[in-house]
C-alpha positions in Angstrom: -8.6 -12.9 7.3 -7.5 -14.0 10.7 -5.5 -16.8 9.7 -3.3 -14.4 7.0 -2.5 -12.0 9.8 -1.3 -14.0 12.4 1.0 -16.2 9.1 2.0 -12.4 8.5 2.8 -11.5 11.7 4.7 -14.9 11.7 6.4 -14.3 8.8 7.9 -10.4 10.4 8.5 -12.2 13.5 10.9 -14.6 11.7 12.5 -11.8 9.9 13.4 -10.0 13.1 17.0 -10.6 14.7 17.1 -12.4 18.0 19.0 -9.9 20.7 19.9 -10.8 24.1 19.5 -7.6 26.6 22.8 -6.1 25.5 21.5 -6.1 22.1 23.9 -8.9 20.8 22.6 -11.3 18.4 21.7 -14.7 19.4 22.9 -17.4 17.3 20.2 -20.5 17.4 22.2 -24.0 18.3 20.4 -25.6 15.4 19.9 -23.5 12.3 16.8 -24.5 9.2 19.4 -25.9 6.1 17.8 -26.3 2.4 18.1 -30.1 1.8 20.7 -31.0 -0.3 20.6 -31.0 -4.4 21.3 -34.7 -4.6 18.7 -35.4 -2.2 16.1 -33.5 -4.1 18.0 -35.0 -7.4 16.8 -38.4 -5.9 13.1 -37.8 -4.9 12.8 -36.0 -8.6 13.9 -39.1 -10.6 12.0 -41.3 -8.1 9.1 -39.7 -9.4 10.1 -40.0 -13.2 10.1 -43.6 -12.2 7.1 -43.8 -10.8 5.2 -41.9 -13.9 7.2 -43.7 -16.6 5.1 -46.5 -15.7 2.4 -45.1 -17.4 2.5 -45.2 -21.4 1.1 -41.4 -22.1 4.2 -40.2 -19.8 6.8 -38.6 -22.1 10.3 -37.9 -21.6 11.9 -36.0 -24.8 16.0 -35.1 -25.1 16.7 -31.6 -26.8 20.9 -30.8 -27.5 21.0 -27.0 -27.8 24.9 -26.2 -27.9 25.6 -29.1 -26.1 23.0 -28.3 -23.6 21.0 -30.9 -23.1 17.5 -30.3 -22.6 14.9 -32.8 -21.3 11.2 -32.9 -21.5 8.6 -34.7 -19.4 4.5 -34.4 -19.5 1.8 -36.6 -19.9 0.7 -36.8 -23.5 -3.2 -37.1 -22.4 -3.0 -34.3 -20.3 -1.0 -31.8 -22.7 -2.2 -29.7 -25.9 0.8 -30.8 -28.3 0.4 -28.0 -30.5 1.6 -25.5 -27.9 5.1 -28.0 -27.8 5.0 -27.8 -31.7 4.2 -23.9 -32.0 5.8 -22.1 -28.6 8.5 -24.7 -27.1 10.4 -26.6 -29.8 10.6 -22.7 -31.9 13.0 -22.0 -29.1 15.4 -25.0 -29.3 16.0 -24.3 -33.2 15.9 -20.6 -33.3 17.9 -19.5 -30.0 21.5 -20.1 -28.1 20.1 -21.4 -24.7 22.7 -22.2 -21.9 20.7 -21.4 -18.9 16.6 -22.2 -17.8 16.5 -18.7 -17.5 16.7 -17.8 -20.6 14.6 -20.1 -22.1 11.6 -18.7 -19.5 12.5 -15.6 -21.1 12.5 -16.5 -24.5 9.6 -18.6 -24.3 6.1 -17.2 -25.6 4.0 -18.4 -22.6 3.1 -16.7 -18.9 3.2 -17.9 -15.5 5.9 -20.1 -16.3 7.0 -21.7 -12.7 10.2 -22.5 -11.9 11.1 -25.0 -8.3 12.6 -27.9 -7.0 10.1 -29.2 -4.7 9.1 -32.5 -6.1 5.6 -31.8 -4.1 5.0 -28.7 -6.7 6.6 -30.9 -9.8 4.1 -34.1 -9.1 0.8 -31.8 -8.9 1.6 -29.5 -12.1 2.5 -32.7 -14.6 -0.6 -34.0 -13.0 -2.7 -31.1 -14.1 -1.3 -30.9 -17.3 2.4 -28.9 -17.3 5.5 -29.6 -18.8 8.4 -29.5 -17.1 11.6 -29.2 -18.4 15.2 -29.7 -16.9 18.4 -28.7 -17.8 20.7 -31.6 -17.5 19.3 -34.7 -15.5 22.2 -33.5 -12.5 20.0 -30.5 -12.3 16.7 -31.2 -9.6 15.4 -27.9 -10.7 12.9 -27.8 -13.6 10.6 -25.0 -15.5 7.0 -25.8 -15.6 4.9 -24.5 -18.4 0.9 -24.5 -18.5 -0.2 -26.5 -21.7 -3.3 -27.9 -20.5 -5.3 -29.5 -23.2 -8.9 -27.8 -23.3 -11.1 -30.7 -24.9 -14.7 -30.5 -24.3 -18.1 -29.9 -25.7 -19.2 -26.7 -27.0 -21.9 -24.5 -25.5 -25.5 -25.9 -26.6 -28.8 -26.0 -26.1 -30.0 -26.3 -22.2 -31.7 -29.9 -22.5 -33.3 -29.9 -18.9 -34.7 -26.3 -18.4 -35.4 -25.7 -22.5 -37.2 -22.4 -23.0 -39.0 -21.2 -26.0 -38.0 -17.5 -25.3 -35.1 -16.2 -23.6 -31.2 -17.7 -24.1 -30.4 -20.7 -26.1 -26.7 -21.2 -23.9 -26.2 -23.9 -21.1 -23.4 -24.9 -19.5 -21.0 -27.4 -20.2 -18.2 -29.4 -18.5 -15.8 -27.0 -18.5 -15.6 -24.5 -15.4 -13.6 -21.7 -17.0 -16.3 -21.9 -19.7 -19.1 -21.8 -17.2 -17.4 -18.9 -15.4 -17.2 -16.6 -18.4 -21.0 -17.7 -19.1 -21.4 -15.7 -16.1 -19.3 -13.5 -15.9 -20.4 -12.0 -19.5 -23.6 -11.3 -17.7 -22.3 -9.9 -14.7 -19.2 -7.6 -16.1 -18.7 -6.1 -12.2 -15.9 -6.2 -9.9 -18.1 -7.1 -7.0 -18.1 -10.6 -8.8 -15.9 -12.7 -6.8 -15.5 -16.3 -7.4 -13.6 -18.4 -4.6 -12.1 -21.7 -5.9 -11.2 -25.1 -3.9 -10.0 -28.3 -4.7 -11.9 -31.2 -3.4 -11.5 -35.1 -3.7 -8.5 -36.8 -2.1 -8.1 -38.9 -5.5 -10.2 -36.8 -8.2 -9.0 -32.7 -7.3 -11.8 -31.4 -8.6 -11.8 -27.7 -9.0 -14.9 -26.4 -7.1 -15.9 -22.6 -7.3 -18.2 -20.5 -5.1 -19.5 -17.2 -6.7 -21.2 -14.5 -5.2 -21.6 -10.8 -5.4 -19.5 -8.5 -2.6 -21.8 -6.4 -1.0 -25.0 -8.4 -1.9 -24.3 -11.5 -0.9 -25.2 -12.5 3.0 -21.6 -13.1 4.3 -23.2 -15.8 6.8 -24.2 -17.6 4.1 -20.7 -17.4 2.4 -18.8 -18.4 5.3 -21.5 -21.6 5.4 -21.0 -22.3 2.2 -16.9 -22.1 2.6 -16.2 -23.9 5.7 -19.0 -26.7 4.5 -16.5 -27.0 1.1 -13.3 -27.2 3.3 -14.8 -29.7 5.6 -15.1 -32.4 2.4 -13.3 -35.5 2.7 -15.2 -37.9 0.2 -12.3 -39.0 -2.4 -13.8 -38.3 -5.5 -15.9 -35.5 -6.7 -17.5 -36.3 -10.7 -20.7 -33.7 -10.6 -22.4 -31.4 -8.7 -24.6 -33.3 -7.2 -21.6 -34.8 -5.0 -21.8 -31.7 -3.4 -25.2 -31.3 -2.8 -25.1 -34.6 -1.1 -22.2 -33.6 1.2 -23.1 -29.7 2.2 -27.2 -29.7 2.2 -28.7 -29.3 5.7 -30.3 -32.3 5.8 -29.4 -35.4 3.7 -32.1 -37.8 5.8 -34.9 -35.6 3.4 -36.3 -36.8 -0.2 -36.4 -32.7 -1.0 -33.7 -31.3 -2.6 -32.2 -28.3 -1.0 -30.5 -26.6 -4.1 -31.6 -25.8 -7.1 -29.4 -27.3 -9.8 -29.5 -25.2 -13.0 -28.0 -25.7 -16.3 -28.6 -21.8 -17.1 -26.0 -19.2 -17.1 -28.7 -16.5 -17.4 -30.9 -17.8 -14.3 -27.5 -17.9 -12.0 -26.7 -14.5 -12.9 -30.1 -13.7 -11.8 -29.9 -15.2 -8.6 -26.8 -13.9 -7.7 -28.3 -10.4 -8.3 -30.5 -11.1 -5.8 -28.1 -12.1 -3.2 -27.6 -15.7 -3.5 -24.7 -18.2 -3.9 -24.0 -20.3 -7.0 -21.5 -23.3 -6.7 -20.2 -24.4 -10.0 -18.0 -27.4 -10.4 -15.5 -28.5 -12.7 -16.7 -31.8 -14.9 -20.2 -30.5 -14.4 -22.8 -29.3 -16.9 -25.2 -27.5 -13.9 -24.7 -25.2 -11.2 -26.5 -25.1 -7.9 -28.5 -22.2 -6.4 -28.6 -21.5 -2.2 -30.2 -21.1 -0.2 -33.7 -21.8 -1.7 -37.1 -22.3 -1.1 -40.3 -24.8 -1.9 -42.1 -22.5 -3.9 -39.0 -21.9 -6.1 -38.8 -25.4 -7.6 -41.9 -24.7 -9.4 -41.0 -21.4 -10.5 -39.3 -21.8 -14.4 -37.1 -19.3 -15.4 -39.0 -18.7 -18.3 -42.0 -16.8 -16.7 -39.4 -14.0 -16.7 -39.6 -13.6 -20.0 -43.4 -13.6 -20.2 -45.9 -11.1 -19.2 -46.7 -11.0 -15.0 -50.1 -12.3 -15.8 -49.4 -14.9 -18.1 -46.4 -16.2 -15.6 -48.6 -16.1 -12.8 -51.2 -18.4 -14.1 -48.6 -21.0 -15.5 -47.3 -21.1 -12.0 -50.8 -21.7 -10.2 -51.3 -24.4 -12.8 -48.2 -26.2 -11.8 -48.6 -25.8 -8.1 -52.1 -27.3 -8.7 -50.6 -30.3 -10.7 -48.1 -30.8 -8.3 -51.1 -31.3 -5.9 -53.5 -33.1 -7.6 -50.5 -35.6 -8.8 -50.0 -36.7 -5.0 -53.2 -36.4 -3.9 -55.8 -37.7 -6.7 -54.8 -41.6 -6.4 -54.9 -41.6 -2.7 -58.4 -40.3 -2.5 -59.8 -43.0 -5.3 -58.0 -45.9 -3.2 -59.5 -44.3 0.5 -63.2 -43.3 -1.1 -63.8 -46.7 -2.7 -61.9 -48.5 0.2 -63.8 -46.4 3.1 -65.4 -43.8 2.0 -68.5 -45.0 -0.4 -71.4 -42.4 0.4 -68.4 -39.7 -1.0 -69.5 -40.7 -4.2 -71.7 -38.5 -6.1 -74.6 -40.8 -7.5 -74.1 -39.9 -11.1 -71.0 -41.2 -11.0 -71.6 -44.5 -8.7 -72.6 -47.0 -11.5 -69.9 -45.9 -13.8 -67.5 -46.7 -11.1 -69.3 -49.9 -10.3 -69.3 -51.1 -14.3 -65.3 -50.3 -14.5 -64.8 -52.4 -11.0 -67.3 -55.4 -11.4 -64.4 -57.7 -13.3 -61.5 -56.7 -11.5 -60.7 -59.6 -8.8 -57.8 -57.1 -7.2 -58.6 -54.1 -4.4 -58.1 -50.6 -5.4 -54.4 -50.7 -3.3 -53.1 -53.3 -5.6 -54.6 -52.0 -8.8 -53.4 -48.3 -8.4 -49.9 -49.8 -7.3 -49.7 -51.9 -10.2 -50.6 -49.3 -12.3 -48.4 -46.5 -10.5 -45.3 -49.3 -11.0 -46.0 -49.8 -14.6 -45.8 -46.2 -15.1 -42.8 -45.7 -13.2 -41.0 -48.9 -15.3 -41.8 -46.9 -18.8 -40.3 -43.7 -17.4 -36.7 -45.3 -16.2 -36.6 -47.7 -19.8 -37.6 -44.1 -21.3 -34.6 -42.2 -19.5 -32.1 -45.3 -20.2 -32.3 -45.7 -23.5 -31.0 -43.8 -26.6 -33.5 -41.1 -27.3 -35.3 -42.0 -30.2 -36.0 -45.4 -29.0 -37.0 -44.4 -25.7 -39.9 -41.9 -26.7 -41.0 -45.1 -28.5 -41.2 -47.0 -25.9 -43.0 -44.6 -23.5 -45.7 -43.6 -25.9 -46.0 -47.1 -27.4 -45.3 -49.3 -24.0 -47.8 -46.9 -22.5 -50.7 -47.5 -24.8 -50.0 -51.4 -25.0 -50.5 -51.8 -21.1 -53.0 -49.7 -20.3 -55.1 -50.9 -22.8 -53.9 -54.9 -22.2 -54.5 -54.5 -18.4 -57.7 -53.0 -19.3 -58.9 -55.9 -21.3 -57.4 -58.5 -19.1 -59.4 -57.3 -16.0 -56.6 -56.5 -13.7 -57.3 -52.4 -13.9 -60.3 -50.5 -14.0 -60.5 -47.8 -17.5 -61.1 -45.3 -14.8 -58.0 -45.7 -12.5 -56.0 -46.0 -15.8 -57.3 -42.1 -16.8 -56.6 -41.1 -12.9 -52.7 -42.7 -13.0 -52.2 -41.4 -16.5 -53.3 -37.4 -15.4 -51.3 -38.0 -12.2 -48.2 -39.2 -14.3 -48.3 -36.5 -16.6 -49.2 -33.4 -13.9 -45.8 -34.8 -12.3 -44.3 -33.6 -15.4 -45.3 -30.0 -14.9 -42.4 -29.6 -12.2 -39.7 -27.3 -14.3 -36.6 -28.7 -12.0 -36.0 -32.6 -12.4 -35.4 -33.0 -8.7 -38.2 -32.0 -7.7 -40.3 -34.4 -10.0 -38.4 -37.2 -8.4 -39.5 -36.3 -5.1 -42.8 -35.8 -6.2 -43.0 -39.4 -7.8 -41.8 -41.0 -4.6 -43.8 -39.1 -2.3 -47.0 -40.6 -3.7 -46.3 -43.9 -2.3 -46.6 -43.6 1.1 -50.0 -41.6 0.4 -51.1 -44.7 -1.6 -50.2 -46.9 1.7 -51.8 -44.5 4.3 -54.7 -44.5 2.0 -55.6 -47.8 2.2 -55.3 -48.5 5.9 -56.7 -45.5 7.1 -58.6 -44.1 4.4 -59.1 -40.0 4.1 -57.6 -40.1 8.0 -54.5 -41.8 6.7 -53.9 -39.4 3.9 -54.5 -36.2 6.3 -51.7 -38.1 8.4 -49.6 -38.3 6.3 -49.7 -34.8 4.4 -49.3 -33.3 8.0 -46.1 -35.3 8.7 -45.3 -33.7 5.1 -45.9 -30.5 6.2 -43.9 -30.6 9.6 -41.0 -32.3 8.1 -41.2 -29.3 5.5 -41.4 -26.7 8.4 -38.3 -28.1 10.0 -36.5 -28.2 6.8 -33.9 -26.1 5.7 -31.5 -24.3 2.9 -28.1 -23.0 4.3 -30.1 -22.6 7.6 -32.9 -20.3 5.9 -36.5 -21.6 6.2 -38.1 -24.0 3.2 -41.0 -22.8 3.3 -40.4 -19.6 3.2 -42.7 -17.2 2.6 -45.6 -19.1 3.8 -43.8 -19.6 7.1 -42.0 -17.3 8.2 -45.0 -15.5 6.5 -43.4 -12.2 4.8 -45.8 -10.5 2.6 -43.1 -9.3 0.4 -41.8 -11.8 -1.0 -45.1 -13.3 -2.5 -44.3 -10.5 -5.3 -42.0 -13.0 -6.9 -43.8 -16.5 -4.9 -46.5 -18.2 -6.0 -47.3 -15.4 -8.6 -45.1 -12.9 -9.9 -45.7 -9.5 -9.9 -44.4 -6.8 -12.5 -40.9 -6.1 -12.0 -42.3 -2.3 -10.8 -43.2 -4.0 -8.0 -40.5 -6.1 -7.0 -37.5 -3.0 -6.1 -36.3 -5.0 -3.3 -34.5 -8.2 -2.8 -35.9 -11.4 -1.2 -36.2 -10.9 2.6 -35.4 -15.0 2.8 -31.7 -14.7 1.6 -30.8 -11.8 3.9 -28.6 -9.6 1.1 -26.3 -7.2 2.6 -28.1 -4.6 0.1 -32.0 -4.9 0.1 -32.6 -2.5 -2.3 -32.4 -3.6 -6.3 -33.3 -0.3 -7.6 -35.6 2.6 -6.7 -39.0 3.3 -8.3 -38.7 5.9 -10.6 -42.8 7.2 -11.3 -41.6 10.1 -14.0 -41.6 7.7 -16.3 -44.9 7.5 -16.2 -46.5 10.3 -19.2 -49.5 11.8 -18.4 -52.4 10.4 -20.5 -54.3 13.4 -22.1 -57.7 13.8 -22.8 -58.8 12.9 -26.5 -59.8 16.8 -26.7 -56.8 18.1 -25.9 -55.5 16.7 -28.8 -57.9 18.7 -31.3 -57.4 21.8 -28.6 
């Protein structure tokens, strides 16, 4: 707002009349002059030069009453049926003499018309045609006839749901904004767009809700946006790279979401959503820990039912870095841990393996990790072969072969597939890293070394943070009230106010109504 008031005051400044004290006007030594036509006339067919090197670049010759018309846009870049069904109509059916009156007789808005070669380079470039009126002429009308090719809305593939919507985004950004804004049909719904990438001018988009929205968190967002200098932009995930807090940390600090219905539900809570052109997913700050585990799904179930699915995946989560570990430090260190019962089972699966437990559950942890990346690489079909099949072929071969115990095999194989628990794909990358250095710390310091290393977890995850807001959040800072919506959720009833953690201008979401509630009567009454 500063910046436009002082161009504004600027701008009346220049408009004033420099006076000496007499109140005679000054006339400036050196006065501003347009360039000149045939300088302009130059730089314009220097740049026809320069794009006629590439093949798409058209140049097309229209004589209307010996008016010569001329054509120029890039044939990759254009929808031609707009030429066929709006442009060409014109030349056949109309007496044009002047650009003006083709603008005006033409059937499409926000039709520009300059001369600054500047304007002309970036509108062919994002798909305009400009046309000219004689080749003397250095001023041209540009029309919008950008070609919309793209995928149409599908399936979500990442955060599939059994209830609730069956739309996800797609590539397009207009698309992805009407997504949202058919869920959000209010003005407050503002939508700020940039273009970022020095070579790819990518169209990047910040929405939020007026009113709701912290504004800290909007200017954050903003100035983080303006201050990009990579040279390409291709996905989302550029950004996240180039705006998160801290990009030293395996966690990710936005949510990335292929959902149109879960961002319109975060941004009625007070968050920001950053959408960018080329890319299928959105991303949701500032976040927290606990909100990676949360699918958007338990929204559409009962409270109850929600709740428990979330304690299960915070458990598997858990026991999916912590349940190798142990096995390596007990047998390592730790023997008299091991309850009796279970000592000569553990004793008949180890007698014929020549390895430690450190090389066996890293061997095992590797193979696993192998069958997941050929799994995601390849087409799909073959790729669910090979995880189920390649899975059952090497567990049961290094089994045989003595190199892994049956019972390590079972402890991997739960670990792998409690990983897979984690609803946001990030996240489950993180988590299948993490368990490395657990594995390491294990075997050189036994239970110590895995109580190291989850507290250097945990203090890295205190310092961390989303658009400067907490991680962990609402464990520390603790706030009671928004565990409502945390590691359990609680009936909407309960939940009237927005999170405390993104600091919304307007707390309140709606206000408990208890009339609703009827008055349950006595089974008497009813005979009474």
């Amino acid at each position: 707002m500063k910046r436009r008031n002082i161009k504004k005051l600027l701008n009346n400044i220049g408009d004033i009349e420099d006076t000496d004290a007499d109140g005679k006007e000054l006339v400036p030594d050196k006065q501003p002059k347009e360039p000149p036509t045939e300088e302009k006339l130059t730089s314009f067919n220097q740049l026809l030069e320069e794009f006629k090197k590439s093949d798409d670049f058209i140049h097309s010759v229209y004589h209307q009453a010996n008016t010569p018309f001329h054509l120029y846009y890039f044939s990759s870049l254009v929808e031609n049926d707009i030429i066929q069904r709006d442009i060409l109509p014109c030349f056949n059916n109309f007496q044009l003499s002047t650009l003006e009156e083709l603008i005006q007789k033409i059937p499409i808005d926000d039709i520009k018309k300059t001369d600054d070669c500047t304007k002309i380079k970036e509108y062919l470039l994002y798909g305009y045609i400009a046309i000219q009126l004689n080749r003397e002429d250095s001023t041209v009308a540009l029309l919008p006839a950008v070609a919309q090719k793209g995928r149409q809305v599908s399936l979500p593939e990442v955060e599939f749901s059994v209830v609730g919507p069956k739309e996800a985004f797609v590539e397009s950004l207009d698309v992805n904004l009407n997504l949202v804004r058919k869920r959000l049909p209010v003005p407050e719904l503002e939508v700020k767009e940039f273009v970022v990438g020095k070579l790819s001018k990518t169209r990047v988009a910040v929405v939020y809700l007026k009113d709701i929205a912290n504004s800290e968190n909007i200017h954050t967002v903003i100035q983080r946006i303006e201050d990009i200098t990579f040279d390409q932009i291709n996905d989302s995930s550029y950004i996240t790279q180039l705006i998160q807090d801290n990009n030293n940390s395996p966690f990710p600090q936005f949510i990335d979401t292929e959902r149109p219905d879960r961002v319109a539900s975060v941004l009625a809570e007070g968050k920001i959503v950053i959408l960018v052109d080329g890319a299928p997913h959105g991303l949701i700050g500032p976040t927290t820990l606990f909100e990676f585990f949360s699918a958007f799904e338990d929204y559409f179930l009962n409270w109850i039912i929600a709740s428990f699915f979330r304690l299960v995946r915070l458990f598997a989560v858990i026991f999916s870095i912590l349940v190798t570990p142990i096995y390596v430090a007990v047998l390592t260190y730790h023997y008299e841990l091991i309850p009796k019962d279970l000592v000569s089972t553990l004793v008949t699966s180890r007698s014929p393996i020549p390895l430690p437990p450190i090389l066996e559950a890293i061997i095992l942890e590797l193979a696993i990790e192998l069958l997941r990346e050929a799994g995601a690489r390849l087409p799909t079909k073959v790729g669910q072969t090979i995880g189920i099949v390649g899975g059952i072929v090497i567990g049961t071969a290094s089994v045989e072969a003595g190199l892994t115990s049956n019972v390590l095999l079972i402890i991997v194989a739960l670990s792998a597939l409690a990983s897979f628990t984690t609803p946001v794909y990030q996240m489950g990358n993180t988590i299948r890293l993490i368990r490395f250095p657990f594995l390491i710390s294990a075997h050189f310091l036994g239970l110590l070394g895995v109580t190291l290393c989850f507290c250097f977890l945990l203090i890295h995850l205190l310092r961390l943070t989303s658009l400067g807001r907490p991680f962990l959040e609402p464990i520390y800072p603790l706030r009671l009230a928004d565990l409502r919506d945390a590691i359990i959720r609680l009936p909407f009833t309960l939940q009237s106010k927005r999170p405390i953690e993104v600091q919304s201008e307007d707390t309140v979401r709606f206000k408990p109504n208890n009339n609703n509630k009827k008055k349950l009567k006595d089974i008497d009454e009813f005979y009474s």
